[in-house]
N, C-alpha and C positions, 0 to 999 in steps of 0.2 A: 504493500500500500504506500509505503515512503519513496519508491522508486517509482510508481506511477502520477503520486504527486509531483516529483521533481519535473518527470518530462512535462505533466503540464504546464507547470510555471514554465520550463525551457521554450514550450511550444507558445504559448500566450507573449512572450517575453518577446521572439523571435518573428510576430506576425503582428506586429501594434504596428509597425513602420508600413508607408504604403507608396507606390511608384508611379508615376504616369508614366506612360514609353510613347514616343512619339520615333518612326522609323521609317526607314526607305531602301531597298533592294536595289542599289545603285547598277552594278552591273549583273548580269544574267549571268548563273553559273550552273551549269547540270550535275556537276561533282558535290559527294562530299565532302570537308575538311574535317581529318582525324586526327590530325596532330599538329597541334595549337600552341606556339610562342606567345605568351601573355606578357604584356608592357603596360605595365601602372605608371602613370603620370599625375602630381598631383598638385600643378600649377596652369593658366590658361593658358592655353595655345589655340590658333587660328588653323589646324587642319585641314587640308581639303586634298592633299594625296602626297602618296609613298616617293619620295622620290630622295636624290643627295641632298638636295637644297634643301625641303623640309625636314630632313633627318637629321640635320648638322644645326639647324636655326631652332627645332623645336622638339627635337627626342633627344637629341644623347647626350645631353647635359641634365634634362630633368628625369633621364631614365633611370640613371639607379645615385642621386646626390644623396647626401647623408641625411639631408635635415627631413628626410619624409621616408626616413628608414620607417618605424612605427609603422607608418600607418601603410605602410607600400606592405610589412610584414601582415597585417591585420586584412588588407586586401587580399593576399594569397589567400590567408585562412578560408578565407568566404568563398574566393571561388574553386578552390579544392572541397568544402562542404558540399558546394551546389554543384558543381560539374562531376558529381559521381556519378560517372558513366565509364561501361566497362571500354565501352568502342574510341575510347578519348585517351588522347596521351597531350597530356598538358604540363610543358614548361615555363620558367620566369625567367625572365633578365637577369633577377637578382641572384640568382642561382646559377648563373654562369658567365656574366662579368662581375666585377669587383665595384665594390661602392665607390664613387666619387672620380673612379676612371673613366676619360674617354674612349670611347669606343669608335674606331670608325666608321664610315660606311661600307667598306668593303670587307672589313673584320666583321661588322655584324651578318650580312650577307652569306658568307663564308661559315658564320657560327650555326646560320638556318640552313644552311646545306647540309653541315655535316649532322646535325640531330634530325636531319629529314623532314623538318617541320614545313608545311603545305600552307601554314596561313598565319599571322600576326595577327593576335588580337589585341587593341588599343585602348585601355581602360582610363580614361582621364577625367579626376576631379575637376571640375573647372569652376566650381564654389560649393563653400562648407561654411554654415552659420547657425549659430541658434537664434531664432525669434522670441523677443522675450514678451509677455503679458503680466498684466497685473489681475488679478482676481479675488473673491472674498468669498469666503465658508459660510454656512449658513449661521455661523454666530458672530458672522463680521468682521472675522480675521483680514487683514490683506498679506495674500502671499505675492510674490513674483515670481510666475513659470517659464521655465525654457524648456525651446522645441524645436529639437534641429531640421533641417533647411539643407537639400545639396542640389544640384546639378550635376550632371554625371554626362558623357559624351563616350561614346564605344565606338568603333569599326572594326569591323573584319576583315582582312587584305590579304590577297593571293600573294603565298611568299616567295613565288616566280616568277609571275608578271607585275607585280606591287599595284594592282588594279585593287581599289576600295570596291568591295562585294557588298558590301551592311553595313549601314550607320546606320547607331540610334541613340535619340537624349532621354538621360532619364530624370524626370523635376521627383525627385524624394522631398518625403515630410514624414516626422512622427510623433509621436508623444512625450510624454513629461519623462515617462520612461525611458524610452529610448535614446541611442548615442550614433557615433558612426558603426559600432557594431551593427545593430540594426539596421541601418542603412545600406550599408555595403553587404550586409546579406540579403537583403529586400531585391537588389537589382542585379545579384548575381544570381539567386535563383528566377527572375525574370529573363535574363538576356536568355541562361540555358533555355529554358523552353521556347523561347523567343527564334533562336537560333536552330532549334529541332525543328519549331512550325514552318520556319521559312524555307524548311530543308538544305540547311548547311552545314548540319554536322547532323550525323549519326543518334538513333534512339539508342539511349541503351537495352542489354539482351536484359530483359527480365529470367533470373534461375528459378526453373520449375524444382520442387520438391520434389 
């Protein structure tokens, strides 16, 4: 009974937070992608394709710098929870350059070769705030609540032709409860399914008994 407790508070805890997704299927692809390089960014950037120029001006400086180690760590977490899918082999930057080095353009290129990886996917905060309010208890207390507030920007890019496949933004919000835990779990279990309905990555095999 103390174990079924916990998971609901776990469960309750983890679904206060909510997402809108706004998205677009920029290029036509017939393929799956099953093996996914994931690049967490956690400042704004002006994106609109793969190429040296934007990679040099807007990724490999903010791809693995130190000051967003945390939360770059905390982003894994969520999408290793939510992208458990057995057809998925999903790697990170952080996990195979070094903090606060640059990376080239041809060294990274060179790094999605050799791990076989078939597509980049781009996860970037591009604002994180708490909205505060003031409010009163029914015996006239005044409290001041906060309630976090993100933006979120994703694409998916073929990691051979640098062709953006999926963009999409995600406006999170949640409750007094809630943090960027929340958050960042709310929109990585969104994007997964997001990314299976559009058919661009694989369902997972459900194990029959």
């Amino acid at each position: 009974m103390k174990y079924f407790f916990i998971i609901c508070i776990a469960l309750f805890m983890s679904g206060c937070a909510s997402s809108y997704l706004s998205s677009e299927k920029i290029t036509k692809s017939q393929k799956y992608y099953n093996r996914i390089f994931v690049v967490s960014i956690f400042d704004p950037i002006n994106f609109r394709e793969f190429n040296e120029e934007s990679y040099n001006d807007q990724i490999m400086k903010q791809m693995n710098d130190f000051s967003a180690i945390a939360v770059r760590r905390l982003m894994k977490r969520k999408v290793i929870n939510n992208f458990d899918n057995n057809r998925l082999q999903v790697k990170f930057s952080q996990d195979v350059f070094s903090v606060n080095k640059n990376i080239d353009y041809d060294q990274f290129n060179k790094t999605l070769s050799e791990l076989e990886s078939n597509a980049i996917l781009i996860i970037q905060q591009s604002n994180f705030y708490y909205k505060q309010s003031i409010e009163s208890d029914c015996n006239g207390r005044i409290e001041t609540k906060e309630r976090p507030r993100g933006v979120f920007f994703t694409y998916l890019i073929d990691a051979k032709t640098h062709e953006t496949i999926w963009a999409g933004r995600f406006d999170s919000s949640g409750t007094t409860w809630d943090g960027k835990y929340s958050l960042y779990n709310n929109i990585c279990r969104k994007l997964h399914k997001q990314l299976i309905k559009e058919h661009l990555i694989p369902k997972p095999i459900l194990n029959r008994q």
